[in-house]
C-alpha positions in Angstrom: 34.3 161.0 60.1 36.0 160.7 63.6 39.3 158.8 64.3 39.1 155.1 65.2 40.0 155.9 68.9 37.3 158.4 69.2 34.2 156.5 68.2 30.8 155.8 70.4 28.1 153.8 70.7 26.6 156.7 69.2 28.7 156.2 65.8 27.4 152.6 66.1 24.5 152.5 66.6 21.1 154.1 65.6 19.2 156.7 67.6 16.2 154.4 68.8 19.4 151.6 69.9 21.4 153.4 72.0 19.8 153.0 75.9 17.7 149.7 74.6 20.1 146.8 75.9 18.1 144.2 73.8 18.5 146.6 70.9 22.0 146.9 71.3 22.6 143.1 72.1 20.5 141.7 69.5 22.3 144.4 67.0 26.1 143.1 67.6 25.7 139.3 68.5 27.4 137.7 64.8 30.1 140.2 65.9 30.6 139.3 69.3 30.2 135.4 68.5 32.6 135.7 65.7 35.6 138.0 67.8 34.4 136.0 70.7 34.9 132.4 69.8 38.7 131.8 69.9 39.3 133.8 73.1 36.6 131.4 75.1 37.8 128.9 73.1 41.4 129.4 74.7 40.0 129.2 78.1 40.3 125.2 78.0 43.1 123.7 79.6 43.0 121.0 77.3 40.4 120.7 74.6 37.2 122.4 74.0 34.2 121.7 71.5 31.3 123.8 70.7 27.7 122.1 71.1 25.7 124.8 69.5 24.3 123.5 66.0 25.1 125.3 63.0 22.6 128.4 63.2 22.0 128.5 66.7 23.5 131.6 68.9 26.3 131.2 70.9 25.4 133.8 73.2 21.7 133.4 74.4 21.8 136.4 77.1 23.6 139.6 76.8 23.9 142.7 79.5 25.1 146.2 80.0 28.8 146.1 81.0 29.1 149.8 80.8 25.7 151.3 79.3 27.7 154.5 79.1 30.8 153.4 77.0 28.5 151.1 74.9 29.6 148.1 76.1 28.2 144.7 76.4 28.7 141.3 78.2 27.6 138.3 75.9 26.7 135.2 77.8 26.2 131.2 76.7 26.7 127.9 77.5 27.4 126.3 74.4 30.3 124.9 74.5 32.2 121.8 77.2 36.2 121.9 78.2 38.0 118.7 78.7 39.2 118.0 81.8 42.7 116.1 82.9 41.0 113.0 82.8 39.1 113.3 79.4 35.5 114.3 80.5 33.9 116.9 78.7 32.3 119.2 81.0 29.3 121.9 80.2 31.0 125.7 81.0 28.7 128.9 81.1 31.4 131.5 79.5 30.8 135.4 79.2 32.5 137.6 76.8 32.6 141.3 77.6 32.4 143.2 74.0 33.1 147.0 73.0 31.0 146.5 69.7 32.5 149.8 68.4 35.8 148.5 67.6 35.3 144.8 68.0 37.2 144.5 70.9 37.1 141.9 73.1 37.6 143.2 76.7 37.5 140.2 78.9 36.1 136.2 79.2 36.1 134.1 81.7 34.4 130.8 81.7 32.9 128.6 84.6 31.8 124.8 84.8 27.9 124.7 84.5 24.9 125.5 82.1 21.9 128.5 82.2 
């Protein structure tokens, strides 16, 4: 067994995964939408709701952040943040996930839709 701190994709994941993005993506996105949630969720100024129904995705397109390291950039549009004058308003938000620890690395979210 290896310490926490020194775990890999390669611990993760199985042999035929590890260079196969959609693999890898499809593999970790419940984790990433469930660590993922509240910090994207905190990105609203004011309110936020979630528009995705109750077994749909909230990340439809994922990418390599760092192929090497194992980590991956969940994308979606699921969700709108209130603005100051009480609009809702559609955001495209990106999560960027080390699926070995469940760590969430970064989000940031802009106003639109994919």
């Amino acid at each position: 067994l290896h310490p926490a701190n020194t775990l890999s994709l390669h611990d993760a994941l199985p042999i035929s995964c590890r260079k196969d993005l959609q693999c890898a993506g499809d593999k970790f996105t419940v984790a990433a939408s469930v660590y993922c949630k509240a910090s994207v969720e905190r990105l609203a100024k004011y309110t936020s709701r979630w528009t995705d129904g109750t077994f749909e995705p909230k990340f439809s397109h994922f990418r390599w952040l760092n192929q090497e390291q194992g980590t991956i950039t969940y994308i979606g549009d699921k969700i709108e943040f209130q603005n100051g004058f009480g609009a809702f308003q559609k955001h495209i938000y990106e999560c960027d996930f080390n699926p070995v620890n469940n760590q969430i690395l970064d989000v940031r979210a802009r106003p639109g839709q994919l």
